[in-house]
DOKOLSE-853842 format. One record per residue (C-alpha): residue number from 1; residue in three letters; z, y, x. Coordinates in steps of 0.25 Angstrom, whole numbers, always signed. Layout:
% DOKOLSE-853842
seq / type / z / y / x
NUM / ALA / Z / Y / X
...
//
This chain:
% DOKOLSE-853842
seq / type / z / y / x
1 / UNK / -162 / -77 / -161
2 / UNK / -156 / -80 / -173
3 / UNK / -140 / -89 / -173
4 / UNK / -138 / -89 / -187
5 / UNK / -124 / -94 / -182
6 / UNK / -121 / -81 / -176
7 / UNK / -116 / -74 / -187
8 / UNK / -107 / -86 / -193
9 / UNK / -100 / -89 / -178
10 / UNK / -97 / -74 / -179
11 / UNK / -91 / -74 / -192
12 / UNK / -82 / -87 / -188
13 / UNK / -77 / -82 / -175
14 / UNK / -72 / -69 / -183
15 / UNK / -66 / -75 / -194
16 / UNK / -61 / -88 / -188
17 / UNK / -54 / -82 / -175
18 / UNK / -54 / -67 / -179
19 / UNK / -62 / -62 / -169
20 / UNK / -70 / -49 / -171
21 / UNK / -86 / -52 / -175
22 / UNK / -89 / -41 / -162
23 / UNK / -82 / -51 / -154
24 / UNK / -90 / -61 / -157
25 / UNK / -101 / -56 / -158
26 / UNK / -101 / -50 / -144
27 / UNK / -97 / -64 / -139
28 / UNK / -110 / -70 / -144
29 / UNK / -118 / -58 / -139
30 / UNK / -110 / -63 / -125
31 / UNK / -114 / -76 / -124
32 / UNK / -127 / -74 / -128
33 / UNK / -129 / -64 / -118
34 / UNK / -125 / -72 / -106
35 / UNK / -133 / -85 / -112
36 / UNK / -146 / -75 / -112
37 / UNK / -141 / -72 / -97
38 / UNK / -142 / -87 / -94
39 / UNK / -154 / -89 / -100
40 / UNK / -164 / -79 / -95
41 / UNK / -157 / -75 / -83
42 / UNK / -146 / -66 / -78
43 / UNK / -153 / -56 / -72
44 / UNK / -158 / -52 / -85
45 / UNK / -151 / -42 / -93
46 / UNK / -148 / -47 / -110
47 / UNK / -141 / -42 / -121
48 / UNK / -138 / -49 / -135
49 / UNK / -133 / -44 / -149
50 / UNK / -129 / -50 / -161
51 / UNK / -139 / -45 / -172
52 / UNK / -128 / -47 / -184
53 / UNK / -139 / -44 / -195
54 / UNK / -150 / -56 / -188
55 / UNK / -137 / -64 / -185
56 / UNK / -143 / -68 / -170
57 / UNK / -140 / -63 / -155
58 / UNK / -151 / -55 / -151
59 / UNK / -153 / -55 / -134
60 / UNK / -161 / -45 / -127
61 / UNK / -165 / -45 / -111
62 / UNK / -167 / -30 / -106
63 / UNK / -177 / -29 / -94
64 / UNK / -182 / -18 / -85
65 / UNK / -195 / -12 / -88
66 / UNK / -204 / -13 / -76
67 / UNK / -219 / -12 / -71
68 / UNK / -218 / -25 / -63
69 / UNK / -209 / -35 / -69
70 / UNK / -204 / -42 / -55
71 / UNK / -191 / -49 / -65
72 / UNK / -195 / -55 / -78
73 / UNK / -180 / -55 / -81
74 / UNK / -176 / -42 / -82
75 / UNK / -189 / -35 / -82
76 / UNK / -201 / -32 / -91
77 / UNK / -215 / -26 / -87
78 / UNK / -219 / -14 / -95
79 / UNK / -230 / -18 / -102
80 / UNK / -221 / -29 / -109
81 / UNK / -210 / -21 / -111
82 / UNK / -219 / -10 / -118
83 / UNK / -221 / -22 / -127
84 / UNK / -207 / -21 / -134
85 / UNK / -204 / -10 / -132
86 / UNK / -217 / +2 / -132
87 / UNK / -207 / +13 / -125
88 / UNK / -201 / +5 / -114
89 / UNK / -204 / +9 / -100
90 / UNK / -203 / +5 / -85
91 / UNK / -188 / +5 / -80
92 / UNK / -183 / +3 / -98
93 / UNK / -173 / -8 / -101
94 / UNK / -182 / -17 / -110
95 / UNK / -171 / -26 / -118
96 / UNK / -178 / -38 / -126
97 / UNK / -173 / -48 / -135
98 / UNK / -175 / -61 / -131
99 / UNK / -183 / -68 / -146
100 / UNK / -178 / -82 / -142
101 / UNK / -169 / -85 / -131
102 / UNK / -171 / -100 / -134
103 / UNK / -157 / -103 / -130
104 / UNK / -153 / -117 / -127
105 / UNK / -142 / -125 / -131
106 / UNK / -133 / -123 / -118
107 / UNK / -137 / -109 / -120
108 / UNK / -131 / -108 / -134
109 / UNK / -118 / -116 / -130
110 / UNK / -118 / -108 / -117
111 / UNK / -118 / -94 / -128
112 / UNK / -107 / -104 / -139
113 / UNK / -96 / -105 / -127
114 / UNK / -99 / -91 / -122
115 / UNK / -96 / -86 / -137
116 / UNK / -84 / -95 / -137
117 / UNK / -77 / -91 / -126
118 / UNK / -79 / -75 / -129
119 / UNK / -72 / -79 / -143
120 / UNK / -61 / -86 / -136
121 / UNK / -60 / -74 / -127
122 / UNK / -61 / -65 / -140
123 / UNK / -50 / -74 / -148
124 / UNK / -41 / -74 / -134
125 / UNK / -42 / -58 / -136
126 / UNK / -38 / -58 / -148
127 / UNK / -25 / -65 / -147
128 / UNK / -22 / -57 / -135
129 / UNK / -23 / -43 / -144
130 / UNK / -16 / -51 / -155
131 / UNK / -4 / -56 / -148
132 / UNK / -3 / -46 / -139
133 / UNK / +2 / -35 / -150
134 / UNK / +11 / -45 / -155
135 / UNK / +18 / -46 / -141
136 / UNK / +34 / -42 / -146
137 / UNK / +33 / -49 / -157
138 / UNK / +39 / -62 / -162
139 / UNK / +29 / -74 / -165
140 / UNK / +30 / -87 / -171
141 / UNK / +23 / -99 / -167
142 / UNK / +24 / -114 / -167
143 / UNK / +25 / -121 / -156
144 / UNK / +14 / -131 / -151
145 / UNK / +16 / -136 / -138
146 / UNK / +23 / -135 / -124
147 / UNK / +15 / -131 / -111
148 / UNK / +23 / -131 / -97
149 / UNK / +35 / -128 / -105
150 / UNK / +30 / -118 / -113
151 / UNK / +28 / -118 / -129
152 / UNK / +15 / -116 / -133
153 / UNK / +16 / -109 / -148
154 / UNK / +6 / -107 / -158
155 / UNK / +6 / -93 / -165
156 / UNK / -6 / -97 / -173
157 / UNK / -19 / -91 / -167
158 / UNK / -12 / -92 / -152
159 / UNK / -5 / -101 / -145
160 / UNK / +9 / -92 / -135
161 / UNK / +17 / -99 / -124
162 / UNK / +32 / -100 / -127
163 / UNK / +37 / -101 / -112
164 / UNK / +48 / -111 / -108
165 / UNK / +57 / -98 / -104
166 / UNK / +54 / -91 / -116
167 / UNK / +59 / -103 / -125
168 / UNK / +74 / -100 / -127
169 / UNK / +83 / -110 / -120
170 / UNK / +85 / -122 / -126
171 / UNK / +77 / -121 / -138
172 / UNK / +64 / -130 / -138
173 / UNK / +53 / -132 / -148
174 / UNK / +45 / -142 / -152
175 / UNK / +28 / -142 / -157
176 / UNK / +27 / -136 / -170
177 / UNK / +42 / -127 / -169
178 / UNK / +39 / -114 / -175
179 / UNK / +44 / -104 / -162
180 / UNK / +47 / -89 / -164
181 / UNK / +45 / -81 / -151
182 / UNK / +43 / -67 / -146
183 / UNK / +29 / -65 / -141
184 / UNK / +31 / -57 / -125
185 / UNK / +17 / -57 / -120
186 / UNK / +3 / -60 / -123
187 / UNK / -7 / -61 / -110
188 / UNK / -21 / -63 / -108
189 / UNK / -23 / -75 / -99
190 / UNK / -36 / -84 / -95
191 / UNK / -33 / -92 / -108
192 / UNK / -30 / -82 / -117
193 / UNK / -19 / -74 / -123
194 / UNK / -6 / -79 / -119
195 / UNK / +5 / -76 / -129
196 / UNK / +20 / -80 / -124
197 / UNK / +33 / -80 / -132
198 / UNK / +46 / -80 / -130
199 / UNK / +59 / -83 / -136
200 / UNK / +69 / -79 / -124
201 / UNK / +65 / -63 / -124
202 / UNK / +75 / -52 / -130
203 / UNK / +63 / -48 / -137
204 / UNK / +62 / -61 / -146
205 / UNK / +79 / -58 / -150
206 / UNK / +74 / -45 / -151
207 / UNK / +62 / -49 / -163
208 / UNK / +70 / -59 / -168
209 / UNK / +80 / -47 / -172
210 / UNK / +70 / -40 / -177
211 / UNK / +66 / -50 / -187
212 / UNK / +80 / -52 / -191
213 / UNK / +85 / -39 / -194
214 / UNK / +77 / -29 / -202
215 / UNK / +83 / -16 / -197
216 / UNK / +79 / -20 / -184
217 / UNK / +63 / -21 / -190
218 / UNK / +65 / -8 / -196
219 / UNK / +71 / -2 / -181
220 / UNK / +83 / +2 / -189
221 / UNK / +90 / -6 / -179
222 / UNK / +85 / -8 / -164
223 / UNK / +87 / -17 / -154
224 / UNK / +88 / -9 / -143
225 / UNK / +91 / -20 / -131
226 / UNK / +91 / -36 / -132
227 / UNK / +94 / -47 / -121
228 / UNK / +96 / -62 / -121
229 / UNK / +98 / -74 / -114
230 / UNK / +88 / -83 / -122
231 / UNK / +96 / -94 / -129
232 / UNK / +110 / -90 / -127
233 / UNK / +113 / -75 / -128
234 / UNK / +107 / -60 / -133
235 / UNK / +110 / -47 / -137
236 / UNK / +105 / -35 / -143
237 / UNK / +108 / -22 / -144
238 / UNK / +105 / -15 / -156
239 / UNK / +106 / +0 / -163
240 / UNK / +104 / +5 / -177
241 / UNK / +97 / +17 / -181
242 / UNK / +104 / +19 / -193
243 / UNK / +119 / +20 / -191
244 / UNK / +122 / +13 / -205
245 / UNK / +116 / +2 / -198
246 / UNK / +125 / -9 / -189
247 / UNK / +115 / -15 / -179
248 / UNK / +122 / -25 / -174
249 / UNK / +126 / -29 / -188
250 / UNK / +113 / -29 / -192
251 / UNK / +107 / -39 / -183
252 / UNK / +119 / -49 / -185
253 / UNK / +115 / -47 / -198
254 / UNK / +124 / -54 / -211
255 / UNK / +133 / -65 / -205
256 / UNK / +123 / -63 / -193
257 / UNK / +113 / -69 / -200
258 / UNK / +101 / -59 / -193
259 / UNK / +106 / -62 / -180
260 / UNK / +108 / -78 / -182
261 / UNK / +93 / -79 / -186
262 / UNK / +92 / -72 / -173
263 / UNK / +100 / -82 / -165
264 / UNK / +95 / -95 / -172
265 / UNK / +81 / -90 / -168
266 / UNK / +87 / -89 / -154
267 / UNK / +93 / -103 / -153
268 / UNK / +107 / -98 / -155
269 / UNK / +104 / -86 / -145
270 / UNK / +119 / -78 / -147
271 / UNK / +115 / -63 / -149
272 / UNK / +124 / -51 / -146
273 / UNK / +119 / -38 / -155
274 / UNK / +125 / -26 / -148
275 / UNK / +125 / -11 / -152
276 / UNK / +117 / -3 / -143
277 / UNK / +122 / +9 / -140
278 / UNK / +116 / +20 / -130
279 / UNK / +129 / +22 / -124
280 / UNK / +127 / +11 / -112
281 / UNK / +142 / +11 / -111
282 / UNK / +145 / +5 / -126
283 / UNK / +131 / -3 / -127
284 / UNK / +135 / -8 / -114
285 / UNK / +148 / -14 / -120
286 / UNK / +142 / -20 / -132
287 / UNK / +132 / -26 / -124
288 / UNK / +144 / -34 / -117
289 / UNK / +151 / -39 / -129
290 / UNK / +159 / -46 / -131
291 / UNK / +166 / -42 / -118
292 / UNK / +175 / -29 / -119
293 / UNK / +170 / -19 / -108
294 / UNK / +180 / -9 / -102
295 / UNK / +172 / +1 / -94
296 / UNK / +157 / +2 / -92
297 / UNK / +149 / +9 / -79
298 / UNK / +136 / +12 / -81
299 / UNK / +127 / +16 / -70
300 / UNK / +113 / +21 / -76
301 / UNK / +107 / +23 / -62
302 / UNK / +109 / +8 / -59
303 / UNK / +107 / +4 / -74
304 / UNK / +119 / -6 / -73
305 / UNK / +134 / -7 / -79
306 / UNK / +147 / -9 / -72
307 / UNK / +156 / -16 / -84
308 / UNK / +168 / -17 / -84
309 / UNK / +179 / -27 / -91
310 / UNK / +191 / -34 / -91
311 / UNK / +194 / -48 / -85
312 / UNK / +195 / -55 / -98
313 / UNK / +180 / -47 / -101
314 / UNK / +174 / -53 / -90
315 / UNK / +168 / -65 / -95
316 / UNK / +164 / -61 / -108
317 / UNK / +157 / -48 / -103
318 / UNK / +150 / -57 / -92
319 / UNK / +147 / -68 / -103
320 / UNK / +143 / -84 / -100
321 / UNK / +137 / -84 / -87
322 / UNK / +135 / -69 / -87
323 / UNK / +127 / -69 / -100
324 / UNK / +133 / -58 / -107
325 / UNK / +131 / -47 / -95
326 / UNK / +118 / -51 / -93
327 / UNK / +113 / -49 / -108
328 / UNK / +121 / -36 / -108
329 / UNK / +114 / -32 / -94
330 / UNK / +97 / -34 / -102
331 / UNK / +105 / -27 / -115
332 / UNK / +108 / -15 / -109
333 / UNK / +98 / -14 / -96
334 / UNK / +110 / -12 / -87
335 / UNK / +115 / -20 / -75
336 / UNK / +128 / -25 / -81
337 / UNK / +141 / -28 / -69
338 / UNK / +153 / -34 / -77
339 / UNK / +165 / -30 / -69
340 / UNK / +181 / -34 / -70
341 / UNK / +190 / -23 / -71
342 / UNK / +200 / -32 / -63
343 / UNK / +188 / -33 / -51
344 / UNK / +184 / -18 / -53
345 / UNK / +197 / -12 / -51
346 / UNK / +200 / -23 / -38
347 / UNK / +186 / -16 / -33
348 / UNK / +191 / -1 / -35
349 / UNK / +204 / -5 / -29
350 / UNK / +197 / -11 / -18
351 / UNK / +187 / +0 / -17
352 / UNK / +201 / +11 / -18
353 / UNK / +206 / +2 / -5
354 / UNK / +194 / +2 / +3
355 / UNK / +192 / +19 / +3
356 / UNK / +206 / +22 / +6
357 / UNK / +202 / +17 / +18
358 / UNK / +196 / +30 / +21
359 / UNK / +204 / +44 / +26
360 / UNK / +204 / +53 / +16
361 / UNK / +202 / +44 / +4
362 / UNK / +214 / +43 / -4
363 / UNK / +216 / +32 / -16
364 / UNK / +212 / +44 / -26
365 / UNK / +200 / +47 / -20
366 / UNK / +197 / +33 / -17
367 / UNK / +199 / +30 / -33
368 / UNK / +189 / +42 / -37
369 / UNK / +178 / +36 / -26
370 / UNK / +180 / +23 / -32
371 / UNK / +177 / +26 / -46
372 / UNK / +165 / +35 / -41
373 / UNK / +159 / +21 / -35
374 / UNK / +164 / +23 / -22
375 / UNK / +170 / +11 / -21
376 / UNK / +167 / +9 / -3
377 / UNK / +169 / +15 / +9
378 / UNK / +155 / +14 / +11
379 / UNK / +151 / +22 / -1
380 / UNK / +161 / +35 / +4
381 / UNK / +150 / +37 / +17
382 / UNK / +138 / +39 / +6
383 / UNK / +145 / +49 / -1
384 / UNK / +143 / +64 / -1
385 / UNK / +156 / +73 / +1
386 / UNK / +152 / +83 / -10
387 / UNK / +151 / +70 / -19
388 / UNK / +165 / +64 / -14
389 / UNK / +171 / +78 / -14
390 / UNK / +168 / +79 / -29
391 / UNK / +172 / +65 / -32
392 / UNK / +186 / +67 / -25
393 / UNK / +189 / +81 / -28
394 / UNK / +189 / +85 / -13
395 / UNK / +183 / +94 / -3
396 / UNK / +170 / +90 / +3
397 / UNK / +176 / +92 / +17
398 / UNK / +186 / +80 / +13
399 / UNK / +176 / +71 / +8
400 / UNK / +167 / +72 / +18
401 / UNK / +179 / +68 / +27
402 / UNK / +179 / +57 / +20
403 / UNK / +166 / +52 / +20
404 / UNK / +166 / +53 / +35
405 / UNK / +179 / +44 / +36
406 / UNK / +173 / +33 / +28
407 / UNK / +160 / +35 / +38
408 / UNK / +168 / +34 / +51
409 / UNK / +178 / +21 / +44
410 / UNK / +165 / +13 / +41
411 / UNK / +160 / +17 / +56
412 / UNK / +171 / +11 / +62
413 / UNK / +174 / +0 / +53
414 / UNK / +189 / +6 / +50
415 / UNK / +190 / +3 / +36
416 / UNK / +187 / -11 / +29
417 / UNK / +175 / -9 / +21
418 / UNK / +174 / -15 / +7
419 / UNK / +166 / -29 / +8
420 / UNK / +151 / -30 / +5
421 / UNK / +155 / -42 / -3
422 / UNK / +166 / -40 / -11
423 / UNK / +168 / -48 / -24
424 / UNK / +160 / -41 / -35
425 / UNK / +168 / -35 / -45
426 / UNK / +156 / -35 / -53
427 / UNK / +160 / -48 / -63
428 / UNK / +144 / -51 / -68
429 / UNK / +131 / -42 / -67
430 / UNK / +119 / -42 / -75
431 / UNK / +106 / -35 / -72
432 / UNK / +99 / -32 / -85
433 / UNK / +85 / -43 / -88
434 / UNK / +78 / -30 / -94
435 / UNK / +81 / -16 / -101
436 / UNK / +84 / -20 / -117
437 / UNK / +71 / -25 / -124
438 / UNK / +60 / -18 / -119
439 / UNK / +60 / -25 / -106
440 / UNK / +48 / -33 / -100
441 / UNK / +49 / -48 / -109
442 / UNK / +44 / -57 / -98
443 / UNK / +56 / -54 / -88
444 / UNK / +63 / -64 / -96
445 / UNK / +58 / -78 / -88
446 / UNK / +71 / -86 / -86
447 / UNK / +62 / -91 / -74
448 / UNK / +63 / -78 / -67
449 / UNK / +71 / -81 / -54
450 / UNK / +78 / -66 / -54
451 / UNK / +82 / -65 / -67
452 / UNK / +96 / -61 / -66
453 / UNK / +98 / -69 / -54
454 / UNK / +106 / -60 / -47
455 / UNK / +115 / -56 / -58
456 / UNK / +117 / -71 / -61
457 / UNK / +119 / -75 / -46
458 / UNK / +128 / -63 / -47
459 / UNK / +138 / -69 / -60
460 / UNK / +137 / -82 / -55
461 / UNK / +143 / -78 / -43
462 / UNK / +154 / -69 / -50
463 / UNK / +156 / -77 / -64
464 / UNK / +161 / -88 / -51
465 / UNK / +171 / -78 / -46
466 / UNK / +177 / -74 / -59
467 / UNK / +177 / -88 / -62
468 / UNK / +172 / -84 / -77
469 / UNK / +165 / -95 / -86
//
């Protein structure tokens, strides 16, 4: 059967939407295949190819050869077969084509929307492979129309969602705005590739960077670490390769005009660009600024940090609403405590008082077990003698003597134990969103109920009692 259309609806299809001519071709063979099924029965066993030098879809119907044909569908005596084919015999495959199908026109619109839906399925694929390798990259697109809150942008040869909490706040856009964002994902739904974007990911501060400063592109400078509060704050932490090079110079850039480009993109995001340094102690106080840190104790195990500042650093190391602490908690991957030195030596000196109450512990000892992290009676019954003796400097004998006393005061309620619910001395606390940059994008959803609701429960509760602003 001869569709002199064949050849040209190939052609189209590969040029028009760039799909490969094996595709299409294999899409018509498809649907011509099931409309043969439909036609001559299903029990029957067909095959079609595209002849590409006749132009036409050849369909053939292989039957069982057999003495006594009992189904005319899928078999063939022997005396008929031997008539195609002179070497056939009983129990061969016989395929033969089928001259003229004599389809009809339900049959051929049945076969057009087969062929139409296995381009669709083919275009939808290629999209998919397209934007799929450009997920990390930054895309531009125009806005064309909002859906349940969400902005539907047109890159061109596919539509992406802008969600409503992936659009930094405050900022809105109208049909037609040209919108830069960050493309974060790609998946395969019922309806096709799905592409979203966002504008609220360290990721998008981060390519934005990249634009704007060339050493970055030619990795003479990396951004190591990045974290924002979308609309309001950021930071980065940066390091050169080359030690002529300023990093943090070079991303402010002359007058700052790198990182205002930056920051205009943004909405007027603030952005803090710190040093990084592999020293957690010095990167750890950069990350801060502008406060000024006294001491720092890092506990690797635990991965958090226990700062420590003056009273007139409390606020500014805490920032508005606990904003600076928390930024400096994703920067660095670390739990972040801010403590008062006023509160911190009021906790030792109560901690001192509360051991004495023990025979054999003087205020020496009780000072030495204190800086240790023994700061309870309760945590002197868990110890080992031969850790204490070290510690104090004594015979094992002694300690365990010790050890016992604390045992027998807490047994017969003989000493005041220090309160379960002490004030904290810990100022603000900020568990860290995720580790730098190359942390998983879509834990960003503002909508998420436990995103550091502890940690803001917590500063509410204490910005209150330090009365700070």
């Amino acid at each position: 059967m001869n569709f002199s259309e064949i050849g040209r609806v190939i052609e189209a299809l590969g040029k028009d939407r760039g799909i490969e001519r094996e595709v299409v071709i294999k899409a018509i063979e498809q649907a011509f295949l099931v409309t043969a099924r439909k036609k001559y029965g299903i029990q029957g066993e067909y095959e079609t190819r595209y002849n590409s030098e006749e132009d036409e879809i050849e369909i053939y119907q292989y039957k069982n050869v057999v003495e006594d044909v009992r189904d005319g569908i899928v078999e063939i005596n022997l005396v008929d077969a031997r008539q195609l084919d002179e070497d056939v015999e009983v129990g061969d495959q016989l395929g033969i084509r089928i001259e003229n199908p004599n389809f009809t026109r339900v049959d051929v619109q049945t076969a057009r929307q087969i062929i139409f839906q296995k381009v669709r399925d083919a275009e939808r694929e290629i999209l998919f492979s397209e934007y799929k390798d450009k997920v990390g990259e930054l895309i531009t697109g125009i806005a064309r129309r909002y859906e349940r809150g969400n902005i539907i942008v047109d890159l061109g040869k596919a539509d992406a969602v802008l969600p409503r909490r992936e659009v930094i706040p405050g900022e809105a856009f109208k049909t037609g705005d040209r919108i830069q964002a960050y493309l974060s994902e790609v998946l395969m739904t019922n309806r096709g590739p799905e592409i979203r974007l966002s504008r609220t990911s360290p990721m998008f501060l981060v390519k934005l960077f990249e634009i704007e400063v060339p050493e970055i592109q030619d990795t003479t400078i990396v951004i190591k670490s990045a974290a924002r509060e979308p609309g309001q704050r950021a930071k980065i932490a940066v390091i050169s390769v080359d030690k002529d090079i300023d990093p943090v110079g070079a991303c402010v850039g002359m007058k700052g005009s790198r990182v205002q480009n930056v920051v205009n993109e943004l909405q007027g995001e603030k952005i803090d660009i710190v040093k990084w340094s592999d020293d957690l102690d010095t990167f750890a106080r950069a990350a801060l600024a502008p406060a000024e840190i006294g001491n720092i104790m890092i506990d690797q195990d635990e991965k958090q940090l226990d700062v420590v500042v003056e009273e007139d650093q409390l606020s500014l190391a805490i920032g508005r609403r606990g904003q600076n602490v928390r930024l400096a908690a994703m920067l660095s991957g670390f739990k972040v405590n801010i403590i008062s030195k006023s509160k911190l030596q009021e906790k030792i000196s109560k901690s001192v008082e509360s051991l004495l109450q023990i025979d054999g512990v003087t205020d020496a000892r009780a000072q030495v077990l204190v800086q240790t992290g023994v700061t309870a009676i309760g945590d002197l019954t868990v110890m080992e003698a031969a850790t204490m003796a070290e510690m104090l400097e004594m015979p094992e004998s002694e300690a365990q003597i010790i050890i016992e006393n604390a045992v027998k005061a807490i047994e017969s309620e003989s000493v005041n134990l220090q309160p379960e619910e002490e004030e904290e001395l810990v100022s603000a606390s900020a568990t860290p969103q995720y580790v730098g940059i190359l942390s998983d994008e879509g834990s960003t959803d503002e909508n998420d109920p436990d995103k550091f609701s502890d940690a803001e429960r917590r500063l509410r509760e204490e910005l209150a009692a330090f009365k700070l602003k």
